[in-house]
N, C-alpha and C positions, 0 to 999 in steps of 0.2 A: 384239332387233331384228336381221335379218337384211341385208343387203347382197350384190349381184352384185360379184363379184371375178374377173377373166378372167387366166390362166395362161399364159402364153406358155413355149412349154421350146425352147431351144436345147441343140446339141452340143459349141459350142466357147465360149469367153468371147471372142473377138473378135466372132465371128457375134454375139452377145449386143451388144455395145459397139456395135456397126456400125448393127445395129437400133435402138437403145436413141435414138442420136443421131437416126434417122428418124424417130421415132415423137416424138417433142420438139419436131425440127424441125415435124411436120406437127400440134402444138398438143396430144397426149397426156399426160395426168399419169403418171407410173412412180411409185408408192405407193413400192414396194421391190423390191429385186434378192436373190435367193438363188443360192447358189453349193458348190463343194464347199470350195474354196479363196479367197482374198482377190484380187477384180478390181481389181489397181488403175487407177485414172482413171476408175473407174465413177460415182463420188459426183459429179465437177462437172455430165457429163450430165444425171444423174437430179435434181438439186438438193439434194442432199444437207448441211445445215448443220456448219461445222464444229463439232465436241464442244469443250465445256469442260475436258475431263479434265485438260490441260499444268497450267492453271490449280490445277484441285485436288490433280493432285503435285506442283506448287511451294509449295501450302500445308500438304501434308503430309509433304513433305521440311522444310519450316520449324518444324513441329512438333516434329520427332524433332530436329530442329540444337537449338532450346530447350528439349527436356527432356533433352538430354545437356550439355548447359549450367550446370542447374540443377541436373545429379546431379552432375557436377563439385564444382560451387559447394557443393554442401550436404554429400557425401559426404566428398571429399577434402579440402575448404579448413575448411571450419566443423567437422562434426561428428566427424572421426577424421581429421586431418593427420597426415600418414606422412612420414620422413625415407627417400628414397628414392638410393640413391647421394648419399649429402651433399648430396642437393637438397633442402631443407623445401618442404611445399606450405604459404605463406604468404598467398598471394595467388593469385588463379583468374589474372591477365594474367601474372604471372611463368611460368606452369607450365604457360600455354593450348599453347603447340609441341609438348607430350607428349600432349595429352589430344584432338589435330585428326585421327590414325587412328581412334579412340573415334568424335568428331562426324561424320566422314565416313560411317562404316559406320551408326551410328543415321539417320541422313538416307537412306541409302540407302535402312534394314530400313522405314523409314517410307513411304516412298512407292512401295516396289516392293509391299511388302504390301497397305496401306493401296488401292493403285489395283488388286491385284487382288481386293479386297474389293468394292470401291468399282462394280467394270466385271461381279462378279456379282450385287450388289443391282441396278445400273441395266438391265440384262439382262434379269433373273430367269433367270437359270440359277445359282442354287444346287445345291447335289448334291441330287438325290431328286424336281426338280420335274420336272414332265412338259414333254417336250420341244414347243414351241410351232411347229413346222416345218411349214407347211401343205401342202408338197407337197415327202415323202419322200423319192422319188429325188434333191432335189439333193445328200444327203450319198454320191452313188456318181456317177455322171456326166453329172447335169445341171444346165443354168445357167437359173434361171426368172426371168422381168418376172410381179409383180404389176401387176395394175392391175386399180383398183378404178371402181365406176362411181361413188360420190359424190363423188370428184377429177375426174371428166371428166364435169360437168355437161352441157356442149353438146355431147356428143358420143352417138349409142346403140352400143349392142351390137355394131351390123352394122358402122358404120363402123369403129371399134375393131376389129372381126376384118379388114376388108379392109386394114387399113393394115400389122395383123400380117404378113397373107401376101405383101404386097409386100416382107416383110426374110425374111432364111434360117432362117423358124422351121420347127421339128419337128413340136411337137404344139398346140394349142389347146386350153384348157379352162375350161369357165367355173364357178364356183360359188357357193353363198350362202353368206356367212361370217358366222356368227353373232359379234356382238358384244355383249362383256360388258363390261361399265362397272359 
């Protein structure tokens, strides 16, 4: 099933921003913004929800704090306790002061890895896949508003291009985008 998707391309990211708030104001849905680099302040215009991600790296920073915990526990206290400078490891709470550079770095390696696993699954930009970028030049110097015609019900074609050329756009384009489900 195909879909009409109209392209707006700006030159600069303000121009982009400036627009973005007109077209909002005057009742436009913005699908999605493309960029070469990160706009910030562009998400509350557009409506953008905030991500869960903080969430799932303080669950996988908690991960890696409890299995450095456990290897503690199991390696040094229970299964081969070492006399280390006249210190016995007897107990994991006696000997946890030595072992908090260990739980720090595991908690790190957990969730810096872990969420950039996590941010190329939700993506899909794994290595090897084909790039999903609908309209090329914005990885060189352009800043593009999707917007798609099944998010702007009440609106056609024409309107949507007259409200474009009242903000500092470049070029117009519109296309059918094949969607795969």
């Amino acid at each position: 099933m195909a879909e009409r998707v109209i392209y707006a391309s700006y030159d600069d990211d303000e121009l982009l921003k400036n627009g973005a708030k007109k077209l909002v104001a005057s009742g436009v849905h913005i699908s999605d913004v493309f960029s070469p680099f990160p706009i910030h302040g562009i998400d509350p215009i557009i409506g953008v929800k905030h991500t869960r991600l903080g969430i799932v790296s303080f669950i996988l920073g908690l991960s890696g704090l409890m299995l450095s915990i456990v290897g503690f526990k199991v390696l040094m206290i229970d299964d081969w306790p070492m006399n280390i400078g006249g210190k016995p490891n007897f107990s994991l709470m006696e000997n946890f002061p030595a072992f908090v550079p260990i739980a720090f770095e595991f908690t790190v390696l957990f969730a810096a890895h872990g969420m950039a696993v996590i941010y190329l699954l939700r993506n899909k930009t794994l290595p090897g896949m084909p790039a999903d970028n609908p309209y090329p030049r914005t990885t060189d110097d352009r800043f593009v508003m999707e917007i798609r015609m099944s998010d702007n019900n009440g609106l056609s074609a024409s309107e949507i291009h007259a409200k474009l050329k009242e903000t500092s756009v470049i070029e117009i384009e519109e296309k059918d985008y094949v969607v795969i489900k």
